[in-house]
C-alpha positions as CSV (number, residue, x, y, z in Angstrom):
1,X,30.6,-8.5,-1.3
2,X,31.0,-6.1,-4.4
3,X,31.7,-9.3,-6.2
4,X,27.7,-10.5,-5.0
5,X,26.4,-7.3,-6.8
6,X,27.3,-9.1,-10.4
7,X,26.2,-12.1,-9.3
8,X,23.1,-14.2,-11.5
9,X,21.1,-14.9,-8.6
10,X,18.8,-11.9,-7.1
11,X,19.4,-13.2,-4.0
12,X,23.3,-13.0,-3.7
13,X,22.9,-9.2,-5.2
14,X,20.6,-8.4,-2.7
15,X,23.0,-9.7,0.1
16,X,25.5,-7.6,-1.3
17,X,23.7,-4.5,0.0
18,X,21.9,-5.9,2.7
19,X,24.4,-7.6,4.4
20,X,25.9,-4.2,4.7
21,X,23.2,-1.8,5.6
22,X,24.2,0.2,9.0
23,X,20.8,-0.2,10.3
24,X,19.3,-3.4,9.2
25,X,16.1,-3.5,11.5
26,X,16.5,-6.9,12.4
27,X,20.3,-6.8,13.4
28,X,22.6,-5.3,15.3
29,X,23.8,-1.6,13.6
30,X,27.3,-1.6,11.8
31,X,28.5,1.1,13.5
32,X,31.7,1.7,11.0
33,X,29.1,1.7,8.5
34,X,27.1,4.2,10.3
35,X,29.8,6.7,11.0
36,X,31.2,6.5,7.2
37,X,28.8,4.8,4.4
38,X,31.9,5.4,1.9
39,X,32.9,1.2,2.0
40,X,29.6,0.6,0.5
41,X,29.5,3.0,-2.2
42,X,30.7,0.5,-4.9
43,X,28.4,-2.0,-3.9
44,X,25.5,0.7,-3.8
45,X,26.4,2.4,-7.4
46,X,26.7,-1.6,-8.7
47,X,23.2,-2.5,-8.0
48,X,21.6,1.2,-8.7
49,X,19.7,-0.2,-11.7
50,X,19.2,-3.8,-10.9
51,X,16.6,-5.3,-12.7
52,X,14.7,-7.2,-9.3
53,X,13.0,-4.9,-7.6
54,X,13.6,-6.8,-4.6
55,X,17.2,-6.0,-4.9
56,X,16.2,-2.8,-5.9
57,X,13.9,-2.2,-2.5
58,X,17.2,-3.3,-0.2
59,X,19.6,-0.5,-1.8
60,X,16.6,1.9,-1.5
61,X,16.6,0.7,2.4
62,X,19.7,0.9,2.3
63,X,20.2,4.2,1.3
64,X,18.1,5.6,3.6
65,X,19.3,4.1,6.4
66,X,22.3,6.2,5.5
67,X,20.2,9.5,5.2
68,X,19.6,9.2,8.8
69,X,23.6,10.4,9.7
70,X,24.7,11.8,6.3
71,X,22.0,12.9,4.0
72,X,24.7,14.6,2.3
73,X,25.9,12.0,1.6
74,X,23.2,10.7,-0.2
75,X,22.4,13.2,-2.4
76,X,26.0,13.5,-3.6
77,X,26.1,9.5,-4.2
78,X,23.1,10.0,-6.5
79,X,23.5,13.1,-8.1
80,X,25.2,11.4,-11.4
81,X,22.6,8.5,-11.8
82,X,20.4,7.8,-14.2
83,X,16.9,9.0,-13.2
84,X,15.5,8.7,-16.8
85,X,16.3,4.9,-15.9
86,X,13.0,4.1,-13.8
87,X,14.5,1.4,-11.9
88,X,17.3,4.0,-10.4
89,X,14.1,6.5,-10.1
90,X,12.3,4.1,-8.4
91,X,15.5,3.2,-5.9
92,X,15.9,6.9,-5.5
93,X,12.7,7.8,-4.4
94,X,12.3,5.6,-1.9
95,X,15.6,5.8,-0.3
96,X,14.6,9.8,0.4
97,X,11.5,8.8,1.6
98,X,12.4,10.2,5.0
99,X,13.6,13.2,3.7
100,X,11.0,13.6,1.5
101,X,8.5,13.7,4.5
102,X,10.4,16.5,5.7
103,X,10.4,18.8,2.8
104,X,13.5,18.4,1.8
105,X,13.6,21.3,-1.0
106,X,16.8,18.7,-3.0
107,X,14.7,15.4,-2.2
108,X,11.7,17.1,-3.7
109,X,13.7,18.1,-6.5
110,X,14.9,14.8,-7.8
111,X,11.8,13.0,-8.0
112,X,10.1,15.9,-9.7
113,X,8.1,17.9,-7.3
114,X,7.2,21.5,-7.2
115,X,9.5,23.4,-4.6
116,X,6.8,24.8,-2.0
117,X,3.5,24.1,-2.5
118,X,0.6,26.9,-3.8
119,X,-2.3,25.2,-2.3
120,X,-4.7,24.6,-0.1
121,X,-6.7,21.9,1.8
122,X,-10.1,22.5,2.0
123,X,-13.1,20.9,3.5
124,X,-10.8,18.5,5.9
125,X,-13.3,15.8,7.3
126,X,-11.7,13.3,10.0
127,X,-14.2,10.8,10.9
128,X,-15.6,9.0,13.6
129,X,-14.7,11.8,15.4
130,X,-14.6,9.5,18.2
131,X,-13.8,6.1,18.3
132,X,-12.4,2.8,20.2
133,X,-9.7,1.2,19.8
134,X,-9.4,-1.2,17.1
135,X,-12.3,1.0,14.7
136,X,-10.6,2.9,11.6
137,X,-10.7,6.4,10.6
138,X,-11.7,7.8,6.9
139,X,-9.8,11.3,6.3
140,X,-11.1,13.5,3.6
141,X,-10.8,16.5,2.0
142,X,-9.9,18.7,-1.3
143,X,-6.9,19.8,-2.5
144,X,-6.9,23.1,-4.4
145,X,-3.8,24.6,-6.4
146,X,-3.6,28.5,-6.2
147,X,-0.5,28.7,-8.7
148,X,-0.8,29.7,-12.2
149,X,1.2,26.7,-13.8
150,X,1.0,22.6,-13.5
151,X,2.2,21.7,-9.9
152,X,3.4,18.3,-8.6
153,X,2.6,17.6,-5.1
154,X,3.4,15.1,-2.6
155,X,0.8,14.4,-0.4
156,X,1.3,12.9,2.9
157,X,-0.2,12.6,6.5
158,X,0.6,12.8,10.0
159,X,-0.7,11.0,13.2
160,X,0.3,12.2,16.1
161,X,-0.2,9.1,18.5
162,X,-0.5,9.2,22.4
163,X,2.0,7.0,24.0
164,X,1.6,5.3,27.5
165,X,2.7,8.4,28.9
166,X,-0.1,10.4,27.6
167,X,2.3,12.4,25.7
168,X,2.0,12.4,21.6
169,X,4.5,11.0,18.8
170,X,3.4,12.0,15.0
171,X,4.2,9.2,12.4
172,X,4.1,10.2,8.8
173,X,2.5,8.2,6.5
174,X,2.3,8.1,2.4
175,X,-1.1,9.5,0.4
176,X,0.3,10.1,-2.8
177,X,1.7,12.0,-5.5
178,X,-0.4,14.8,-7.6
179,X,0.2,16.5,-10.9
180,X,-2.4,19.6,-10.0
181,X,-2.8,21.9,-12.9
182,X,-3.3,25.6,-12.3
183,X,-6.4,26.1,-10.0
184,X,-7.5,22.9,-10.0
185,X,-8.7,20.4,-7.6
186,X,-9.0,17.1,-6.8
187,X,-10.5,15.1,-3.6
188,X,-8.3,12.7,-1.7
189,X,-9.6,10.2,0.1
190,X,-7.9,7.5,2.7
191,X,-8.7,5.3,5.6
192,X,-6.2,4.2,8.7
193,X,-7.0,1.1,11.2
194,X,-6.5,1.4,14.8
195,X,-5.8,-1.9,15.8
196,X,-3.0,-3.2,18.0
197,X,0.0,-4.7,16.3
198,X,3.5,-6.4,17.3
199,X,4.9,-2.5,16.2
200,X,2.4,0.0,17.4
201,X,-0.1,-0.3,20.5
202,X,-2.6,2.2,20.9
203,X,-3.4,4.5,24.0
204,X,-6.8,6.5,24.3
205,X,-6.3,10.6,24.2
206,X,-6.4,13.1,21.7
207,X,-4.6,12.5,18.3
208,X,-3.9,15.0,16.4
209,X,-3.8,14.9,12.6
210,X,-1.7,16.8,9.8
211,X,-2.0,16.8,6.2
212,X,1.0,17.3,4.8
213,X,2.0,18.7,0.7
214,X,5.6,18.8,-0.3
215,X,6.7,18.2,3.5
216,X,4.4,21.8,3.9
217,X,1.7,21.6,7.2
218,X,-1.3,23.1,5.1
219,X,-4.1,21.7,7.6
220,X,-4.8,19.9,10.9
221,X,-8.0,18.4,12.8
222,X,-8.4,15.9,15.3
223,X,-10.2,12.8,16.6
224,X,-10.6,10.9,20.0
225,X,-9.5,7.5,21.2
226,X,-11.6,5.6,23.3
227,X,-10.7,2.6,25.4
228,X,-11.8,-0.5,24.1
């Protein structure tokens, strides 16, 4: 398989790291492979600037499947890469998406972002504030920096969804990244469908919504599920 990672065709490279992944969604888990990623790392440092991005997007997978058991790991694997190289930033970035979410203070490091944010969301608008299932929500609001130098913020949301058992599950999502000068503002926009698919079904209740900046709860609100 490292031999794969030198191979001309994107395809064979990509198998290289995807036929090894521990937790390849649509297989069965590689439970060696879970409890030590180690075997891989050739194959994962061969392909950490691969020109396809779809190669690119399996070792980012890839990687953070691994996060899951040994973030450690991971960060020690990358620490000597390349990130002026974009396609290792890019690869990088996305395999500590996870821990990213979290506000991992090393994650936020590497791809650039402030550590903490100095800010504040203002003006938080969740609407319909009540709604059936299979309508859409818009969430909306400002985001204002109270440092005194350039911040870079990563802006996410939560959802905190009912579950048949009428109790909740959050699910982060991406917004996206900000370079916020000092004091400034900007507005941020987004809108979510509530429809039933084959990976989420929706229950009526209360849901609960987070905005998220650098992994940092800054503000919260709410809106209503109806049956359809």
């Amino acid at each position: 398989m490292t031999r794969w990672t030198a191979d001309g065709d994107e395809h064979v490279r990509r198998l290289a790291s995807e036929g090894c992944r521990p937790r390849l969604p649509w297989s069965f888990r590689l439970d060696a492979l879970v409890a030590d990623p180690t075997p891989a790392a050739e194959i994962l440092r061969a392909l950490r600037a691969d020109d396809a991005l779809y190669v690119r997007r399996s070792v980012a997978n890839h990687l953070n499947d691994i996060t899951k058991d040994h973030a450690d790991w991971v960060f020690a694997h990358v620490a000597d890469w390349d990130l002026d190289d974009a396609r290792s930033a890019w690869i990088v970035k996305h395999a500590l998406r996870s821990r990213i979410k979290q506000g991992d203070a090393r994650a936020l490091k590497l791809i650039g972002a402030s550590d903490g944010a100095r800010a504040a969301v203002e003006q938080l608008a969740i609407a319909p504030a009540r709604l059936a299932i299979g309508g859409a929500i818009e969430i909306a609001f400002e985001l204002r920096s109270s440092a005194d130098v350039t911040q870079r913020l990563v802006v996410d949301y939560a959802i905190h969804y009912v579950k048949k058992n009428g109790r909740t599950s959050p699910k982060v999502f991406k917004l996206k990244t900000v370079e916020l000068a000092a004091g400034a503002s900007t507005s941020i926009r987004i809108q979510r469908a509530l429809r039933d698919f084959t990976t989420r079904t929706h229950y009526p209740g209360t849901h609960r919504i987070e905005v998220l900046v650098n992994g940092q709860r800054l503000a919260e609100g709410a809106f209503e599920l109806l049956a359809p």
